[in-house]
TORLUMPA-853635 format. One record per residue: x, y, z of N, C-alpha, C, CB in turn; residue in three letters. Coordinates in steps of 0.001 Angstrom, whole numbers, padded with zeros to 6 digits, always signed. Glycine has a CB too. Example, Ala and Ser with C-alpha at 12.3 -4.5 7.8 and 13.67 -1.06 7.14 Angstrom:
# TORLUMPA-853635
+013190-005690+007800+012300-004500+007800+013200-003300+007800+011308-004473+009046ala +012850-002250+007080+013670-001060+007140+012900+000030+007870+014084-000598+005725ser 
***
This chain:
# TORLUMPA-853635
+003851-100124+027677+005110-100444+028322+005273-101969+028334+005168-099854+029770unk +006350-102562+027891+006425-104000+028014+008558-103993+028615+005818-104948+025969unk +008390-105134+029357+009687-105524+029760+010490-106292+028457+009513-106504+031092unk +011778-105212+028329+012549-106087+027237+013750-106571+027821+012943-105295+025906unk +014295-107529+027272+015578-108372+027792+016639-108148+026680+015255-110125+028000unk +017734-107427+026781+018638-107079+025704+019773-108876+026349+019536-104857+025921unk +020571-109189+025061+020932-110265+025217+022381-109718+024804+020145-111391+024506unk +023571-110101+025586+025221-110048+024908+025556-111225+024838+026444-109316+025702unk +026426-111187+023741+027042-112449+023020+028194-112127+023045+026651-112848+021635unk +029127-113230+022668+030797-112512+022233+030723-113985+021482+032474-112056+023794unk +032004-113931+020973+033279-115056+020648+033903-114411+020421+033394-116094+019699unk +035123-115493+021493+036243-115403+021702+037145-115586+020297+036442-116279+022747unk +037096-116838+019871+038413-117208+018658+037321-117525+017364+039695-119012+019148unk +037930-117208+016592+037930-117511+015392+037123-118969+015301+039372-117460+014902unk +037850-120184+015607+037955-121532+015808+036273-121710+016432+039395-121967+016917unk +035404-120886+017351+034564-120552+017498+032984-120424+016694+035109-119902+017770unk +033366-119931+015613+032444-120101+014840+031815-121306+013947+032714-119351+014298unk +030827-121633+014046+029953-122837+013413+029364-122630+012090+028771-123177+014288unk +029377-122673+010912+029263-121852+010052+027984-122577+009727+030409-121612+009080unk +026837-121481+008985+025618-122447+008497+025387-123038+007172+024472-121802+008647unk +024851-123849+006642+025004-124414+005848+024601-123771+004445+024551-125393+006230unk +025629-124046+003633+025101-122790+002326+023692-122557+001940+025667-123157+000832unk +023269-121534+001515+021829-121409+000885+021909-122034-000699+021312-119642+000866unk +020527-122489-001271+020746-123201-002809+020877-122597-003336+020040-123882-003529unk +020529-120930-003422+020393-119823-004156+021438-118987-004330+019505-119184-003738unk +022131-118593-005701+023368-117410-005855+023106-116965-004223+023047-115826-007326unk +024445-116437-003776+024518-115412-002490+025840-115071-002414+024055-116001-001026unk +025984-114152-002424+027202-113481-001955+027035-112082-001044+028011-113163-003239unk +028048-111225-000555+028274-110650+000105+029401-109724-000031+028196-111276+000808unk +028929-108534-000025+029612-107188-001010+029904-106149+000150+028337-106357-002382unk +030692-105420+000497+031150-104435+001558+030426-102871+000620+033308-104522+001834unk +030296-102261+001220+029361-100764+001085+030713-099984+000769+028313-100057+002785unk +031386-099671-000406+033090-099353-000027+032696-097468-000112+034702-100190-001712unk +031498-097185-000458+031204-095483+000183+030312-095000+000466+031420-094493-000407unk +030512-094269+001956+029185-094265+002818+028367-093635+002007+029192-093565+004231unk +026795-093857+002222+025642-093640+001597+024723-093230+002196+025259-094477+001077unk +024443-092332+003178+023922-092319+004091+022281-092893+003773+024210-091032+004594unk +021105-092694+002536+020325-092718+001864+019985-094781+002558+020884-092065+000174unk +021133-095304+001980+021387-096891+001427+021522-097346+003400+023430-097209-000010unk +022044-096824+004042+021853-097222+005294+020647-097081+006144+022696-096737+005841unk +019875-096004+005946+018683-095317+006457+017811-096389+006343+018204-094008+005715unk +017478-096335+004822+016920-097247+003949+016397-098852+003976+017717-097172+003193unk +018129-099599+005009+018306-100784+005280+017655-100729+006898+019885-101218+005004unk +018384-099657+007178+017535-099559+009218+016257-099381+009137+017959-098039+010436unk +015765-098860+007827+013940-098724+008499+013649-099819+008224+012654-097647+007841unk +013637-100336+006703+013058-101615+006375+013325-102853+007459+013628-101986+004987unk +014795-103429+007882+015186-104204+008368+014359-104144+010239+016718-104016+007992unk +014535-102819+010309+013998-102763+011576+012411-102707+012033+014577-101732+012015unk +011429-102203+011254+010581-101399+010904+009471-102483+012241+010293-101243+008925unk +009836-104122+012314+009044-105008+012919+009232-104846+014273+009248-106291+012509unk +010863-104105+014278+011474-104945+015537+011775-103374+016936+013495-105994+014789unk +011285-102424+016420+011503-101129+017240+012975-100544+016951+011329-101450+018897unk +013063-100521+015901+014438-100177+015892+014158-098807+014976+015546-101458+015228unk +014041-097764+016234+013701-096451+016341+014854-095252+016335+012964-096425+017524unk +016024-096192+017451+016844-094867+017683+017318-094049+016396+018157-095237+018487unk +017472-094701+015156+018340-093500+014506+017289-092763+013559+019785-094094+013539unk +016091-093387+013743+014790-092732+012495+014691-091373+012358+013167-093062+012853unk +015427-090416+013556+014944-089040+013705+016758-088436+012908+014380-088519+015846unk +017833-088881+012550+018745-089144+012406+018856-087892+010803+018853-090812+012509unk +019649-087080+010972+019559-086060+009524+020432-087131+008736+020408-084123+009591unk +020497-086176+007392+021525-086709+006367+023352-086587+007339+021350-085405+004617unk +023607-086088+007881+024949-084804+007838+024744-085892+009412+024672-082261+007660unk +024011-086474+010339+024517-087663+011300+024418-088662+010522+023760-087972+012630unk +024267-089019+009919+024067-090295+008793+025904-090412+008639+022923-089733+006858unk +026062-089470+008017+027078-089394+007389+028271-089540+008005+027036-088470+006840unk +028259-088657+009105+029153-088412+010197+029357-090213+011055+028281-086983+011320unk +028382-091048+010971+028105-091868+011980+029152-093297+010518+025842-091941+012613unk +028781-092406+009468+029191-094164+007851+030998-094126+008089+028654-093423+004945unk +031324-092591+007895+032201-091929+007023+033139-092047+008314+031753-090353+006253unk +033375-093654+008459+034837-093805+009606+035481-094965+009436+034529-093839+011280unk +036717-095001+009691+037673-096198+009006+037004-097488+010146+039887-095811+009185unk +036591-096889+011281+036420-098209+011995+034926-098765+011629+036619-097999+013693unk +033561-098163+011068+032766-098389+010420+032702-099173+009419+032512-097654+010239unk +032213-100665+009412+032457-101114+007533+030583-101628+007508+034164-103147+007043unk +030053-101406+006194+028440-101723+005630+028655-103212+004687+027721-100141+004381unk +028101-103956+005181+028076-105206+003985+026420-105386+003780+028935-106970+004618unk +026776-105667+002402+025153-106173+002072+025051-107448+001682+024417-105421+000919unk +023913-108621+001116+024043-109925+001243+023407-109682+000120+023624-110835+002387unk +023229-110189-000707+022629-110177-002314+022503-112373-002339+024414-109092-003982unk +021026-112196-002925+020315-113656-003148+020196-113311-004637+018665-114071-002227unk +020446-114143-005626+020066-114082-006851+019988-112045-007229+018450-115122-006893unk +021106-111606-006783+021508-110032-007108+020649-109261-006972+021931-109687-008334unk +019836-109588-005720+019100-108630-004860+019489-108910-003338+017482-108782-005097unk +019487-107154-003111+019864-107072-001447+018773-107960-001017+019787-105392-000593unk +019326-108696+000381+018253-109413+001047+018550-109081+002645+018280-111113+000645unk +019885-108267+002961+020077-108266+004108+021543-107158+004038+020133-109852+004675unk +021632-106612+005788+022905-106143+005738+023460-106438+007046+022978-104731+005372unk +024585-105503+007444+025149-105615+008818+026497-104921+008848+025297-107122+009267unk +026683-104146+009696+027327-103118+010119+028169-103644+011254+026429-102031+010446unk +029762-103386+011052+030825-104243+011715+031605-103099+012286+031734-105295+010685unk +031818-102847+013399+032642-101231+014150+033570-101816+014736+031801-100122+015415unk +035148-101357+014549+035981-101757+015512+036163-100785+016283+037080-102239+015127unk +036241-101448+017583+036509-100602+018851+037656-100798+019525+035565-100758+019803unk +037785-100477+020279+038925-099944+021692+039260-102081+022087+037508-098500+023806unk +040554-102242+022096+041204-103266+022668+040792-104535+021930+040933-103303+024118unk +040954-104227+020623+040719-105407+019643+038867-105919+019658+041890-106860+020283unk +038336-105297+020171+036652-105734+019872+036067-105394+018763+035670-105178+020784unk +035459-106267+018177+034768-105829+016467+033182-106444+016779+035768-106955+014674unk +032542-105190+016804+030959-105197+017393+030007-105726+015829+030385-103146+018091unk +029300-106483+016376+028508-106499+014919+027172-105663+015304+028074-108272+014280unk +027315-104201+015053+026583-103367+015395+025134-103465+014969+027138-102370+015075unk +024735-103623+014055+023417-103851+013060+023251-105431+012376+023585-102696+011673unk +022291-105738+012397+022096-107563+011108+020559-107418+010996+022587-109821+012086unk +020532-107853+009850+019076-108482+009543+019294-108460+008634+017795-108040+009798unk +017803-108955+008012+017214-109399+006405+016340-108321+006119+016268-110955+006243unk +016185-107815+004774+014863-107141+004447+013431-108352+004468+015108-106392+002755unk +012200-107766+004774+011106-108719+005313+010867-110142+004122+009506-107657+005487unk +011314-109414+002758+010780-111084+001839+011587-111714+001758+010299-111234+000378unk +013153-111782+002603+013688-112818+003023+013750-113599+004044+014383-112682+002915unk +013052-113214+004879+013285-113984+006253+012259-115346+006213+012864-112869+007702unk +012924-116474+007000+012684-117502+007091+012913-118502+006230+011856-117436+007332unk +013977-118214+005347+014740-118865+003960+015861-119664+004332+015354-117731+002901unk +016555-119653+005385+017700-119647+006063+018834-118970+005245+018008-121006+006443unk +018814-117346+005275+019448-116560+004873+020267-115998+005539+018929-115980+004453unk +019490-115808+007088+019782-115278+008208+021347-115910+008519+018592-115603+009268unk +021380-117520+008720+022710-118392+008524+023604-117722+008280+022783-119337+007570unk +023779-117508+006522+024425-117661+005920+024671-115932+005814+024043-118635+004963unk +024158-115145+006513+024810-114134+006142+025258-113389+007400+024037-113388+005233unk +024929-114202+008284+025884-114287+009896+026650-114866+009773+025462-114810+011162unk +027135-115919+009252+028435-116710+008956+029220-115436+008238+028198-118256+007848unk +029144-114979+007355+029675-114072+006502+030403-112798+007136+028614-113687+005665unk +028831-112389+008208+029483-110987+009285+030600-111546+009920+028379-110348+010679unk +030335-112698+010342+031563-112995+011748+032660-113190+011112+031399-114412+012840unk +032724-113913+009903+034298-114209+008959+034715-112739+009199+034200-114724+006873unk +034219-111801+008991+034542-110478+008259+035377-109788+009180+033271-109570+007859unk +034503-109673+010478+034661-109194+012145+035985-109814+011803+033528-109905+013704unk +036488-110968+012126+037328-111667+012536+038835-111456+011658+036682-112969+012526unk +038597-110888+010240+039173-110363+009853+039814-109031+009813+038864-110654+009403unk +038949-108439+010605+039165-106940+010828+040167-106927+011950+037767-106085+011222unk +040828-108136+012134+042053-108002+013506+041370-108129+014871+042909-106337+013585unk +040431-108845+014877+039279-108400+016347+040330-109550+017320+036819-109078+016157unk +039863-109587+018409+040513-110042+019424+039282-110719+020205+041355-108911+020162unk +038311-109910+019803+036511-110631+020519+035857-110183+019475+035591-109914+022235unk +034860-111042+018909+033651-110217+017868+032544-110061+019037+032906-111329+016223unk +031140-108865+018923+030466-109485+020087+028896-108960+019217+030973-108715+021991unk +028120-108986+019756+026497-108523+019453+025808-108554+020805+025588-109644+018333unk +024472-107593+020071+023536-107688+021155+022567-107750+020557+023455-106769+022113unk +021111-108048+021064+019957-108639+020444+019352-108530+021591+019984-110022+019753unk +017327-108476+021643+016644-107920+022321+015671-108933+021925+016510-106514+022202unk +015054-109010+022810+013309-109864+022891+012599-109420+022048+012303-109699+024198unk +012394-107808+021564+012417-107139+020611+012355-107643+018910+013407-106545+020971unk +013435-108458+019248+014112-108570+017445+013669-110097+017040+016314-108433+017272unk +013730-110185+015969+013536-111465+015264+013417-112540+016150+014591-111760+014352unk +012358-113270+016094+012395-114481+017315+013588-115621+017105+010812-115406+017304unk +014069-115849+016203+015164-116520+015483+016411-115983+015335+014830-116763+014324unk +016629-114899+016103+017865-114123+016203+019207-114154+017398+017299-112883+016243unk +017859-114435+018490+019430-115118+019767+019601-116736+018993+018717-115468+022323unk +018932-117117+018687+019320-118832+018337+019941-118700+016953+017795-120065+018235unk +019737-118063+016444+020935-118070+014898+022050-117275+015832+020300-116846+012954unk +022368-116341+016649+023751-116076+017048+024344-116963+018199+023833-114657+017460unk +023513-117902+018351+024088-118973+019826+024145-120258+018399+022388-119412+021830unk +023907-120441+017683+023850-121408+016504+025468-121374+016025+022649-120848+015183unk +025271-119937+015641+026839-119651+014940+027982-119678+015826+026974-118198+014280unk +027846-120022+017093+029018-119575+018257+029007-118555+019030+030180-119338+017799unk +028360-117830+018896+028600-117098+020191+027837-117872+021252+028111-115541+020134unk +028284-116725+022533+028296-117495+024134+027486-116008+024428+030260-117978+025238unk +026378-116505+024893+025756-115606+026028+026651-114541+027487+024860-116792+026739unk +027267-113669+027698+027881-113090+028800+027252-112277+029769+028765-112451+028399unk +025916-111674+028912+025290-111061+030496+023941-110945+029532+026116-109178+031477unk +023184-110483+030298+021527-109875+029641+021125-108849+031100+019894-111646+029327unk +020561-108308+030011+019493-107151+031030+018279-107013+030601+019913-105580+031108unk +017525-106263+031962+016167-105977+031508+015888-104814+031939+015166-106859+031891unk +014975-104031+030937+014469-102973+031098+012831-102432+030689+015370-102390+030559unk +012530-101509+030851+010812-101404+030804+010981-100349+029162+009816-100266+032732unk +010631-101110+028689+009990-099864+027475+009006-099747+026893+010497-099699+026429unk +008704-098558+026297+007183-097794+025509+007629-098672+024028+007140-095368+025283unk +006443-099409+023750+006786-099709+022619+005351-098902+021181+006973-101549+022844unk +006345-099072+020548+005636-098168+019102+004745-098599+018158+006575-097781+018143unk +003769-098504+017981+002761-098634+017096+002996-098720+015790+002006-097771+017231unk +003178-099846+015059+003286-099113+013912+002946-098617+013132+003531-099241+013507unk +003158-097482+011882+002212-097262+011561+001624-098034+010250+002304-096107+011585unk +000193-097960+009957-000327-098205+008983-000559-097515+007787-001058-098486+009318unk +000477-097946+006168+000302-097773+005480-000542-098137+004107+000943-097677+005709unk -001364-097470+003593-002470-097482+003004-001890-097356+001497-003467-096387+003561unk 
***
């Protein structure tokens, strides 16, 4: 059991965002234009696999699907020299809010400053989707470089909580 601290962020405007400084390496950033359920799974274990990011692992094909296959759902991936290196999952909700539901890097990118540049990218995107607030959340849990790359890029801290959780072992593959 260890105490975790979940962290909320928002920005407000557009005007808000601090963008990070380009990477030297090709990068671009491609939208998922049909759900895959396989290609999302895929990105949540790897991306998460450090950080406890458990809830959807027990998750069939047919909730996979059900959860991609919605207009307010959009998948982007980040490609370095035309390999995925990262993704992030953008949901619009109720009264103009565009959640950046999911982010990370797959593990042989991190610490490249990729992370930057492909949070700059989510929030353009959010912000395009008609949002009125973009927002995230992030956990003690996740990347130690993850509240400070989203307080880097502009967002504003609005509340945090804490709670007690079982944390998971991982397992060891041979």
């Amino acid at each position: 059991m260890q105490e975790v601290i979940t962290y909320y962020l928002e920005m407000l405007e557009p005007s808000d965002l601090r963008p990070a400084r380009p990477i030297e390496r090709p990068f671009e950033v491609r939208r998922a234009g049909i759900p895959y359920p396989a290609l999302n799974r895929f990105l949540y274990q790897e991306v998460g696999a450090a950080y406890q990011w458990i809830d959807r692992l027990s998750w069939s094909e047919e909730r996979w699907l059900t959860y991609l296959d919605r207009p307010a759902l959009q998948t982007w991936l980040g490609y370095v020299s035309g390999t995925p290196a990262g993704y992030f999952e953008l949901e619009a909700q109720e009264q103009g809010n565009v959640e950046l539901a999911y982010f990370g890097l797959l593990p042989p990118f991190l610490g490249q400053g990729i992370g930057g540049a492909l949070l700059t990218a989510a929030i353009e995107r959010a912000w395009a989707m008609d949002a009125r607030r973009v927002w995230v959340h992030t956990c003690s849990l996740d990347h130690p470089a993850a509240l400070r790359n989203y307080q880097a890029r502009g967002f504003r801290l609005y509340d945090e909580k804490r709670h007690i959780q079982t944390i998971r072992t991982p397992e060891v593959q041979l």
